[in-house]
C-alpha positions in Angstrom: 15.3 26.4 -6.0 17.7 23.7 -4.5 20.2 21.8 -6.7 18.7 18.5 -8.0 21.8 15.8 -7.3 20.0 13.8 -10.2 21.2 17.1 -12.5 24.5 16.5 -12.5 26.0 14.5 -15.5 29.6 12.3 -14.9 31.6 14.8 -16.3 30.2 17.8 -13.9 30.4 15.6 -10.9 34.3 15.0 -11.7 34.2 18.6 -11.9 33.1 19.1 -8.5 34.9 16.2 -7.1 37.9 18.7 -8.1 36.5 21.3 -5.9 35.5 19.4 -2.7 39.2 17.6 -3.0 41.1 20.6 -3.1 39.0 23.7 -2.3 38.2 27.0 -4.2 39.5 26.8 -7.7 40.2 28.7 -10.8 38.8 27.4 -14.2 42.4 26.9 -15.0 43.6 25.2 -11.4 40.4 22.9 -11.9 41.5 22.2 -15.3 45.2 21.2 -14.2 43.3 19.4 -11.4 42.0 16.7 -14.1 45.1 16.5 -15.9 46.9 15.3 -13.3 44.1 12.6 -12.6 44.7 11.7 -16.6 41.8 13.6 -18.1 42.6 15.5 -21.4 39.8 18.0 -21.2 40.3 22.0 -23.0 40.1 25.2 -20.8 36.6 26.1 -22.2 35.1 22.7 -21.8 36.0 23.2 -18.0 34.8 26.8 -17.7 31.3 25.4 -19.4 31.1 22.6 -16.6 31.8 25.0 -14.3 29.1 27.6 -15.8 26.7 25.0 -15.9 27.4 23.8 -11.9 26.7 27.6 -11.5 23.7 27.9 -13.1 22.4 24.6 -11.3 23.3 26.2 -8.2 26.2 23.5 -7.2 28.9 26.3 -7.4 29.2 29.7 -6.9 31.8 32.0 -8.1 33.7 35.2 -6.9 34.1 37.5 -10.0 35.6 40.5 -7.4 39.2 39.0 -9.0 40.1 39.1 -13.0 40.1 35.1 -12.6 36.8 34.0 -11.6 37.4 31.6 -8.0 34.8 29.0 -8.2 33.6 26.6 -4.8 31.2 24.3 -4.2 27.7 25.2 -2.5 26.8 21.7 -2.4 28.5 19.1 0.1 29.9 15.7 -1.0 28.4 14.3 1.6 25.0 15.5 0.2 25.3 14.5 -3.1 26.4 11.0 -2.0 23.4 10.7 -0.3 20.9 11.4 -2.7 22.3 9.2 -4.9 22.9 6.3 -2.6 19.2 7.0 -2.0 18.6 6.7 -5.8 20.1 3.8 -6.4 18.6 1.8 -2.7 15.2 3.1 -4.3 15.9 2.0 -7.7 17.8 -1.3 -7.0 16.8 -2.3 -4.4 12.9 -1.3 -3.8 14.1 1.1 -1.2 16.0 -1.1 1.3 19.7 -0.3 2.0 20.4 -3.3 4.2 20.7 -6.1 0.8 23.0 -3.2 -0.9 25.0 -2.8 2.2 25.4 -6.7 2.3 26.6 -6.9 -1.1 29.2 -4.2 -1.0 30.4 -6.3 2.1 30.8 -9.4 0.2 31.9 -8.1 -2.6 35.0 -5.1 -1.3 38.0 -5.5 -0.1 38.3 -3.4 2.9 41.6 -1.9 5.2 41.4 -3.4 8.8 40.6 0.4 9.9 37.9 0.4 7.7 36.6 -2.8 9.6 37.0 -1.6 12.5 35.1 1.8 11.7 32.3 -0.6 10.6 32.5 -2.5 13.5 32.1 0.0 16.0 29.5 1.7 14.0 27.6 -1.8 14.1 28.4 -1.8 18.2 26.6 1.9 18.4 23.8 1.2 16.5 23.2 -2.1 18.7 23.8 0.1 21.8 21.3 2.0 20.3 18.5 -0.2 19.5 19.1 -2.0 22.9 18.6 1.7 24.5 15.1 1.7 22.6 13.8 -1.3 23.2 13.8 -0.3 27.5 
């Protein structure tokens, strides 16, 4: 069975986050991981995160070592889409464009970030203008 992104609770995901940000991990290099981003969590509480990311089939684990090496199975990019899906379908009956307007009004974005929207905007036009011939 494939990993349900609606599974994972907020502390898991910061969990993971851990992993995709700095690759395969310990239960102790995950748990100096969220101290240094200001989270006072204890060595088991970690190790049951990751167990339970296991179980749920977001991580897997090499046990050939004496210190278990967890990584993610599931991409970040997957798991963002799923839930941006959640949330169009929740808040907004399904269609991304209103949400898409908001964050624009709403963010403060870099001039690269702009430009990456920009010329993402100028594709998709290309594109539509390709299929309307």
């Amino acid at each position: 069975m494939a990993p349900r992104e609606s599974d994972l609770g907020t502390a898991e995901l910061e969990v993971l986050k851990a992993l995709w940000d700095h690759g395969p991990a310990t239960v102790r290099q995950v748990l100096e991981r969220l101290h240094d981003q200001g989270r006072r969590v204890a060595y088991t509480t970690v190790l049951t995160f990751l167990s339970r990311l296991e179980q749920k089939r977001f991580v897997t684990s090499d046990k050939s070592d004496q210190a278990y090496v967890y990584r993610p199975v599931v991409s970040r990019q997957k798991v963002t889409a799923t839930r941006l899906r959640s949330v169009i379908e929740q808040l907004y009956d399904g269609v991304a464009a209103p949400m898409v307007l908001q964050l624009m009004r709403q963010e403060n974005f870099s001039a690269d970030e702009i430009a990456e929207f920009q010329n993402l905007i100028d594709q998709l036009d290309a594109k539509r203008q390709r299929s309307k011939r």
